[in-house]
N, C-alpha and C positions, 0 to 999 in steps of 0.2 A: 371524477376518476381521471389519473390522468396512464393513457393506451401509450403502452412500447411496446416496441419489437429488438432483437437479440439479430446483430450479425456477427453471428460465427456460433458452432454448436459444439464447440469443446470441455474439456476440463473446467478451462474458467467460467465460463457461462453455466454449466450445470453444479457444479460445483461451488463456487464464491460468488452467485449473482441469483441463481433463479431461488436456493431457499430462502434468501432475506426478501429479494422481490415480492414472491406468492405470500410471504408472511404479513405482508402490507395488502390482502387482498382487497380491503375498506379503502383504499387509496390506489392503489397500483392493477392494471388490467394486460396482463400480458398478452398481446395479442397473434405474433407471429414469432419464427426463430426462423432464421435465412440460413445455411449450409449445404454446399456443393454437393456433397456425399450425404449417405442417408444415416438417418441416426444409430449412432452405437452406446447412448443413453441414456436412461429412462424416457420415456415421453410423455406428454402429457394429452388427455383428450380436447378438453381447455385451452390448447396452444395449437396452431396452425402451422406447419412446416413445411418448408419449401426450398425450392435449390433454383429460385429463380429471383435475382437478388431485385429487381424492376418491382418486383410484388408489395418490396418494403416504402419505393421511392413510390409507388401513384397509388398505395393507400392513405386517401385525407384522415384516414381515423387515428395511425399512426404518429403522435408527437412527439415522442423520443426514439432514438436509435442505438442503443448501446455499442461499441464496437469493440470485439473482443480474441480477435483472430490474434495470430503470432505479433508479436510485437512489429516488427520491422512491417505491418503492414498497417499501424494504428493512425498514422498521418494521414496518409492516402484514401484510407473508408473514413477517416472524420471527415476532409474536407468533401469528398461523392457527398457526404449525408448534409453535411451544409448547403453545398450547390442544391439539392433538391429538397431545401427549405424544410430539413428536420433538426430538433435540438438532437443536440449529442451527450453521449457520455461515454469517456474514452479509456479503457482500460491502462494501467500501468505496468509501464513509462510511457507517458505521454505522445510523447515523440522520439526524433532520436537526437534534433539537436533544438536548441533553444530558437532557433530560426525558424523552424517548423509551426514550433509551438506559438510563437506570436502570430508567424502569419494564422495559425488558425484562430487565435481570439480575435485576429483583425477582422476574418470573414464573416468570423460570425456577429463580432457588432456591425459590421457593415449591413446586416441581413435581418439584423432585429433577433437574432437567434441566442440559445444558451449551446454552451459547450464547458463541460467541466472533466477533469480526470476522477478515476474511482480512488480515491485515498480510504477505502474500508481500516487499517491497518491508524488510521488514528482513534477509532471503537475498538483496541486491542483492551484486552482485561490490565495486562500488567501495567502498560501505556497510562493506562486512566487510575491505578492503583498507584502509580507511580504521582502523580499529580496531586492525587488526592495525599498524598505523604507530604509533599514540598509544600503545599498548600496550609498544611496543620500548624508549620512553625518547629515545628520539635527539633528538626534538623537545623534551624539556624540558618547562616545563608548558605547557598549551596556553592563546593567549589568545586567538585567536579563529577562526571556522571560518565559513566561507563554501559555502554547496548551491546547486546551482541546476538545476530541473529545466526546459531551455527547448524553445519550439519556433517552427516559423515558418510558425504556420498560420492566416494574417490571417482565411481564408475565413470560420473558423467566429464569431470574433465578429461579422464582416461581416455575416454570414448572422441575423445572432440578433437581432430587433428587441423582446425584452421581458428583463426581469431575472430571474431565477429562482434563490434560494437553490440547488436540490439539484442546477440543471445550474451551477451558479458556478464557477468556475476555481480557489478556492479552495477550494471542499468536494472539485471530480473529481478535485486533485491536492494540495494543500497536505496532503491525507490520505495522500502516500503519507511527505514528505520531513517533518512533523512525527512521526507516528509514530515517524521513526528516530530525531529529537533524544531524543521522550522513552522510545522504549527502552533508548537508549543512556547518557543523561545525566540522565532522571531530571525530574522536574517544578522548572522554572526560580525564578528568584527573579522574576522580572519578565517582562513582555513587551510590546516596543514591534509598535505593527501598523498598515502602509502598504497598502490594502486599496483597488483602483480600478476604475472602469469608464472607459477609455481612449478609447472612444469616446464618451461622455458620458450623461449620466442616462438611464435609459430602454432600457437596452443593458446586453448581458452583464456580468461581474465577468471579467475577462481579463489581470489582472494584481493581483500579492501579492509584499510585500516583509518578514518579519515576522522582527523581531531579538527571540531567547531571551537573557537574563542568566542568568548563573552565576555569583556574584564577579564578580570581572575578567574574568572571561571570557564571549564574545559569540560567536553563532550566527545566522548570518542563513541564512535562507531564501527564493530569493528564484526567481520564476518568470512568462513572458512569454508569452501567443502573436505576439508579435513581434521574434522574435529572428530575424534572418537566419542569423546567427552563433549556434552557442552558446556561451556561456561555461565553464569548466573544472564538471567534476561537481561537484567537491570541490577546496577549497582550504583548506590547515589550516596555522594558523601557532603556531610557538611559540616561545619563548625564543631556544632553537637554533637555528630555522632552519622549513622550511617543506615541506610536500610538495602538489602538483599534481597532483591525475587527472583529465586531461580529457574523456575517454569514461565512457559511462555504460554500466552493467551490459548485457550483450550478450543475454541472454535474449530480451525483446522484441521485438529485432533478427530473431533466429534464427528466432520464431515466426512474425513477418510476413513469411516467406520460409518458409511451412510443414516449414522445417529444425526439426525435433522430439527431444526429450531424449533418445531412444535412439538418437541418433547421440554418440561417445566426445565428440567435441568440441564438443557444444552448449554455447553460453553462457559459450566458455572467451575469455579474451583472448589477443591476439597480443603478442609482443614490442612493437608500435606503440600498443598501447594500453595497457600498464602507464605506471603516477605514475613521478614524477620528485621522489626525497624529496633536499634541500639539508641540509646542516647543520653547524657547527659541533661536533668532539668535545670529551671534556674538554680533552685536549690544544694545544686550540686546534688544530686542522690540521681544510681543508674536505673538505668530501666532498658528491659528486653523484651518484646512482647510481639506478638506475629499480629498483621495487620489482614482482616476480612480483607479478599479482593472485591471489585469492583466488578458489575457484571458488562462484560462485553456484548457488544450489539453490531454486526455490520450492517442491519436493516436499516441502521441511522443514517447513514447516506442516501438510500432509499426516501427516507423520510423527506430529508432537507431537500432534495430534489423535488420531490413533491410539492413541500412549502415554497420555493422558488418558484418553479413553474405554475404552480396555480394559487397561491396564495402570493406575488412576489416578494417572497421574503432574500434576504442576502444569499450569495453564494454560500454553501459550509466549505468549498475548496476556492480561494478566491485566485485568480486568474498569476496574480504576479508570485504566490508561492510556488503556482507549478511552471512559470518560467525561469524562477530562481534555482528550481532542485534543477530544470534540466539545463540550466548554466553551471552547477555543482557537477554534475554528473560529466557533459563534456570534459570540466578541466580535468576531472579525474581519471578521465578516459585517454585523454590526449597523450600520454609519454609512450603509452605504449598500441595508440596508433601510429605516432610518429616512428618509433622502436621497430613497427610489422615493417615501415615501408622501405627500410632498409633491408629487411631481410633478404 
């Protein structure tokens, strides 16, 4: 078995960590959850809670540390949990700059230690439906791909009257949908980055548009909180022809409706939300036909973790991907930190 403990007791932790963890109960033993304030929810009898964070450091039972508090404090509790000779896993973004982020992979080989980010968001449905499309050939080669993670929630930049790198729209989520290009495709040849603050200087970062080169081939990633509409998840074109998914990975869905993985059908898609792959065969003759999704799993990070730590198998998030996303993320951050300091 391999025994973790949870520091921070929010959203993320109950929410996108504890029901894929407890799902692995044959591998995974949760043993405590560390937060100041007392819980505001669910608990469990099974889990030990406390607001005395020394409980997580001089438990020997404890070998992993999840850290899952607000972003801008994710550096800071990785490196406490290193010093006190716990493997980590570090919610996303990482860190907040690529300098962070090495010195923690330094500390922890230094220390014989594991430290990885949660990239759950590469186990997305469409994600892996999308692969399995490029994968088949039917599309030919690929020349360019279109992501879009949107939403239409004005309130929050409304609401937000200073700029802050670590709450930026482009670190809370461009972390989840770069991740996939460079798991998937590998570190680009280039990168163009459209990087804004929509309601003007002085105001959140609430919009990112940032195109990956491959060769000929282009990758944009592109995302809003003002989308009334959203746009297709994925849209992938090639040679042949094209495929469309317009729903995104149904897990998050299921969770914000405290529908939980041990139900058969969490997170599966319905006939109405499977793509719609086009294409020309060799033959020349068309063809349209909606493609079965993929099922989605974030317990699979869960898993590989496991496999790592007690079976040593490879990283599933290997250390230089997530020092390349958060060198992606600074430069596309930097015009309009440089932009704030004139303000």
């Amino acid at each position: 078995m391999l025994t973790i403990a949870y520091l921070g007791n929010g959203k993320s932790t109950n929410r996108y960590h504890l029901p894929f963890s407890r799902k692995l109960s044959d591998k995974i033993r949760i043993k405590k959850i560390y937060s100041p304030s007392e819980p505001v929810w669910e608990t469990f009898d099974d889990i030990e809670y406390t607001a005395e964070l020394d409980e997580l450091w001089n438990d020997s039972e404890i070998q992993l540390v999840v850290i899952t508090t607000p972003s801008q404090f994710h550096y800071e509790y990785g490196k406490l949990a290193l010093e006190h000779g716990k493997n980590v896993l570090v919610e996303k973004p990482f860190a907040e700059t690529s300098k962070e982020a090495k010195e923690l992979f330094s500390l922890a080989k230094e220390k014989g230690l594991f430290i990885q980010c949660y990239q759950n968001r590469r186990f997305d449905s469409d994600f892996l439906t999308v692969q399995k499309v490029i994968e088949s050939g039917k599309l030919g080669d690929i020349l360019e791909i279109e992501m879009h993670y949107d939403y239409f929630r004005p309130e929050i930049p409304e609401n937000a009257t200073t700029f802050s790198t670590a709450n930026s729209y482009l670190y809370g989520h461009a972390c989840h949908t770069v991740d996939q290009v460079l798991s998937y495709f590998g570190e680009p040849d280039d990168i163009h980055y459209d990087v804004r603050q929509l309601l003007g200087k002085g105001r959140m970062n609430d919009y990112f548009d940032l195109d990956f080169f491959y060769g000929s081939m282009k990758i944009s990633v592109k995302s809003s909180y003002f989308r009334i509409k959203e746009r297709p998840s994925f849209t992938v074109y090639g040679k042949k022809g094209m495929f469309v998914k317009q729903t995104k990975d149904r897990q998050e869905e299921h969770l914000k409706m405290f529908y939980m993985p041990d139900n058969a059908d969490f997170g599966i898609d319905l006939p109405e939300h499977y793509g719609v792959l086009t294409y020309m065969d060799d033959n020349n003759v068309y063809h349209e036909e909606k493609v079965i999704s993929e099922i989605g799993d974030y317990s699979r990070v869960y898993a590989g973790i496991y496999e790592t730590l007690i079976n040593g198998e490879e990283k599933i998030v290997k250390d230089e991907e997530t020092i390349l996303q958060m060198q992606i993320l600074e430069e596309g951050i930097r015009s309009i930190q440089e932009n704030e300091e004139k303000v």
